[in-house]
C-alpha positions, 0 to 999 in steps of 0.5 A, a space after each residue: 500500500 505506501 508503494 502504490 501512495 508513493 508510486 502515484 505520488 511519484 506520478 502526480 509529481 512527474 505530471 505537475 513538471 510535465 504541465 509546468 515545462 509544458 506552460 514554460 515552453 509555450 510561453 517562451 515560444 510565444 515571446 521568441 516571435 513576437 519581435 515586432 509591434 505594429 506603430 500604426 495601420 491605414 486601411 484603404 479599398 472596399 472591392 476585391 479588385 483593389 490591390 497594393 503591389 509596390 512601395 518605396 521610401 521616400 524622404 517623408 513617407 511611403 509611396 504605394 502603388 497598384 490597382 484600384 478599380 482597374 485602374 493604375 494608381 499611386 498614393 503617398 502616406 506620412 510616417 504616422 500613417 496619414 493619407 497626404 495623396 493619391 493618383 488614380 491613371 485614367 483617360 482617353 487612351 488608357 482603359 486599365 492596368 496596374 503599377 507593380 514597381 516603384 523605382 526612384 531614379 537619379 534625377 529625382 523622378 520616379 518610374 512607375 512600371 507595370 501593366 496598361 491596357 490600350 493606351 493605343 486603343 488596341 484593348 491589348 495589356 502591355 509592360 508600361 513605364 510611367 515617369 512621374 514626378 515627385 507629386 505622381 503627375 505623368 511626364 511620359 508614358 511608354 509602353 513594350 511587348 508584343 503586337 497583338 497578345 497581352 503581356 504580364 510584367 512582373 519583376 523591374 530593376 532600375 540599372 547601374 547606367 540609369 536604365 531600366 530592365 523589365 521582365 514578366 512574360 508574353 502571349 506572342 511574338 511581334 512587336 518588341 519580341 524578337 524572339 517567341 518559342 510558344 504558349 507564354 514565354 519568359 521575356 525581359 527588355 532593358 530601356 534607357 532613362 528615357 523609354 528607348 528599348 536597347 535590347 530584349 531576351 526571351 526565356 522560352 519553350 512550348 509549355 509556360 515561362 514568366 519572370 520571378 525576379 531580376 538582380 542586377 550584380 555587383 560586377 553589373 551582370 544580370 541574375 534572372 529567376 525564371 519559373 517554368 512548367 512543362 517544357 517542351 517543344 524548342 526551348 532555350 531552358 537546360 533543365 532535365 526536370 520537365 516541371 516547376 523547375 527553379 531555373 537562373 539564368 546569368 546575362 551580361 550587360 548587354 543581354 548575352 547569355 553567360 550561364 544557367 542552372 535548373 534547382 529543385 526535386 520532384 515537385 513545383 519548386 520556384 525562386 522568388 527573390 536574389 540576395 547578393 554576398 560577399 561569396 555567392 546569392 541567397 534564394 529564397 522562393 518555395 518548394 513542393 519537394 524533398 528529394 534532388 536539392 531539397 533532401 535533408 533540408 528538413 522540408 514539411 513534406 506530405 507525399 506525392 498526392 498532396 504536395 505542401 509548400 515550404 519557404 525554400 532558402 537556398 545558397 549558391 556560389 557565384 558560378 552558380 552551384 547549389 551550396 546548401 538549402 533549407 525549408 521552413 514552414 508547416 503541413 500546409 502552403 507556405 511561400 517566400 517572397 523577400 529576403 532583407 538583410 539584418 544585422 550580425 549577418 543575419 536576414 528577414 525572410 517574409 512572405 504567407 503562411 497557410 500552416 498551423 504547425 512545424 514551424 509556425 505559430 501564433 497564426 491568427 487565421 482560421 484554417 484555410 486563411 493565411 497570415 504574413 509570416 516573418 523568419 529570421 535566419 542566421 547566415 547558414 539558414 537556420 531559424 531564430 524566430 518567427 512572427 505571424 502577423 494578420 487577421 482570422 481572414 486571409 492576409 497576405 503580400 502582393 508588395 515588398 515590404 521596406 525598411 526605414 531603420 528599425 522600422 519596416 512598412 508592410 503594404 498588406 491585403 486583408 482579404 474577403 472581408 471576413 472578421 478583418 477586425 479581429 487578431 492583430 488587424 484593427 481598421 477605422 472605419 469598421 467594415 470591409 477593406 482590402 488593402 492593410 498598410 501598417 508599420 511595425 517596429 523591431 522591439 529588440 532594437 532599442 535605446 537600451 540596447 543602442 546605449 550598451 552599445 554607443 554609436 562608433 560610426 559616423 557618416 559625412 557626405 561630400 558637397 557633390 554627391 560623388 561620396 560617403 566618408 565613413 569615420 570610426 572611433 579611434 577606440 576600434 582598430 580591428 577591421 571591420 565591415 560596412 555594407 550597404 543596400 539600397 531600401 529594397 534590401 538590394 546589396 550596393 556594396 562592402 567597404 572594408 574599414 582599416 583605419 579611422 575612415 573608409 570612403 564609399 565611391 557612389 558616383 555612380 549610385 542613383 540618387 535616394 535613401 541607402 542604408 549601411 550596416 557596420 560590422 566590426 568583431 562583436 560590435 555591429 550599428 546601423 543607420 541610414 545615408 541619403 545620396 543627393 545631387 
């Protein structure tokens, strides 16, 4: 008898720290990934047919483009949230489309790129170029593609020389297109500062291909993400998988191919977003597979009839060969669109979440909706903590999100208007609204820490615009690290710092807001730099 009172005491004892490291380990999960604390929200739209794709930092607020009513449109937000303008593209020649980049130039005039709709009354979508100034009014308008097919633009970079490169894909051939292999095609243009086309290159075969992304790199060559499906027929594209390979293609300045690489396993597995460094690119997309380049990558896999995504972050080396990957994300859709450097070397990776498990928690959705999912990696890839940030609707990114200091803005969507007003989303007026704006800050960079750590770095800007000197405290003498991007997380450049100063040659820098991170033994700051001219 006192073996079975002590047996169950014994019992009652294991399960009383079963309950309490239970309750210790969600508590301590939840902290691990709330790191940001959303400043303030702007909701703006009631129809499904309005949407936010794009935005750019400026001096005093953010810039977000899209489409509202089917029509192109831009509008301005301040620092606080507060609607300043908006624009909405209409008229005689221009029945609908969309603005999907916002890209600063050096002159201080912007490029709107996306889609437009007869602007020659031919009722055809092409890729478009709107120059706008400062306020949004149009200066030109230009349109690209082929003759008499509508086209779908999708990635556009502005370019070392003060150029544009644009790529999406194409119903046809004509028109701009040189060259057309059939279906839907994968087709890039590059324009000079003033809208005149210098050369095109299509990315092709039977089945269809489009543009993902386009990087231009630190040696100006051009890196393109193409995601493709059933090839067939005469093709340009290598891959010896047939399905949702995850293809790069490496252009020279001029639009001459200089290598490729299909990436993947079984399944549909895409890139979405290049990140340079200093020995190699970081990918970041999503992956349906386990096997081929996703083995051992830990992906959340569910079998052959029922495919799952997984965000897939991969590295590879400037000749383009696989280094390593990982997965992230649980037993349901989970895609990744952005990678944004951090600090200590580490990165943001944002895009949507459908799971409720593996790797994700705090999702506020219901079952079948999504949130905006947040990861920090380190720099081999592997998960610090993660944030989900929504609703009990759908919430997800068609944008890219844009950092300002320790600050990020995240031009959202919540979606079909079911319960928006619930989780983390809070809207005024009450009601049904498509577009969720909203600004977070980064809770674990803040004055203490910024105290601990004094600012050892300061910034001086010549008169012409032509160069950064960065001088250090005579405290450090180790080498150390500046690098610099620019407000889409793009990598400009890595200084190395000596001495007491370094200086940044941004001659050929476009005009607009950079941002550096300093990087000396264990010691690391941030700040922001403004190139003028």
């Amino acid at each position: 008898m006192p073996f079975l009172i002590l047996n169950s005491m014994i019992k009652i004892k294991a399960y009383y720290y079963i309950i309490l490291f239970v309750l210790f380990f969600f508590s301590n999960s939840y902290t691990a990934h709330a790191q940001f604390e959303i400043n303030w929200q702007f909701c703006y739209g009631e129809v499904m047919v309005d949407n936010a794709y794009c935005s750019l930092l400026v001096e005093d607020g953010y810039l977000v483009g899209g489409q509202r009513n089917h029509y192109p449109f831009l509008l301005k937000v301040d620092f606080e949230g507060n609607l300043v303008w908006e624009k909405l593209y209409y008229g005689e020649n221009l029945e609908g489309g969309g603005v999907t980049h916002i890209i600063a130039t050096s002159s201080g005039d912007i490029n709107l790129v996306g889609l437009i709709k007869s602007i020659d009354g031919s009722n055809y979508t092409q890729f478009g170029v709107f120059k706008v100034d400062t306020q949004g009014e149009i200066i030109w308008v230009k349109t690209y593609g082929a003759a008499t097919t509508s086209d779908h633009l999708t990635s556009a970079i502005l370019t070392h020389d003060g150029g544009l490169v644009i790529g999406g894909s194409i119903n046809g051939g004509g028109g701009d297109v040189s060259v057309y292999y059939g279906l839907r095609d994968a087709w890039i243009v590059k324009i000079d500062s003033l809208g005149n086309i210098l050369w095109d290159f299509t990315i092709g075969s039977g089945g269809g291909e489009f543009i993902a992304d386009i990087h231009e790199t630190s040696d100006h060559k051009l890196l393109i993400s193409v995601n493709n499906s059933h090839i067939y027929g005469e093709t340009n594209i290598n891959c010896d998988n047939t399905y949702w390979e995850g293809t790069l293609f490496m252009l020279d300045a001029d639009g001459q191919e200089l290598w490729q690489n299909c990436y993947g396993g079984t399944y549909r597995d895409v890139f979405n977003d290049i990140y340079e460094l200093d020995d190699g690119f970081l990918l970041l997309g999503s992956s349906e597979s386990n096997d081929g380049d996703l083995e051992g990558a830990g992906c959340h896999y569910t079998g052959p009839t029922e495919p799952t995504d997984d965000f897939w972050l991969s590295k590879i080396d400037f000749e383009g060969n696989m280094l390593w990957s990982k997965c992230y994300g649980g037993y349901n859709r989970d895609h990744g669109n952005q990678i944004i450097p951090y600090r200590n070397d580490e990165f943001l990776l944002i895009g949507d979440t459908f799971s409720q498990s593996g790797d994700v928690s705090g999702n506020n959705s219901y079952t079948g909706r999504s949130d905006i999912w947040v990861l920090k990696v380190n720099s081999t890839g592997e998960l610090i903590w993660q944030q989900c940030l929504g609703s009990l609707g759908s919430d997800l990114l068609y944008s890219n999100v844009v950092q300002k200091g320790d600050k990020y803005f995240f031009p959202g969507h919540s979606m079909e208007g079911t319960q928006p007003n619930t989780g983390m989303v809070n809207c005024d007026p009450q009601g049904r609204f498509y577009m969720w704006m909203f600004e977070v800050t980064d809770i674990t960079v803040g004055l203490p820490t910024n105290s601990e750590r004094p600012a050892y770095l300061s910034v001086v800007p010549d008169a012409y615009g032509q160069a950064m000197a960065f001088r250090r405290s005579s405290q450090q003498q180790e080498q150390g690290t500046i690098s610099i991007s620019d407000i889409n997380g793009r990598f400009i450049a890595s200084i190395p710092i000596n001495s007491e100063a370094a200086v940044w040659d941004c001659s050929h820098i476009s005009s607009g807001v950079y941002f550096y991170q300093y990087h000396c033994g264990k010691h690391y700051e941030s700040g922001k730099v403004i190139v003028r001219r």
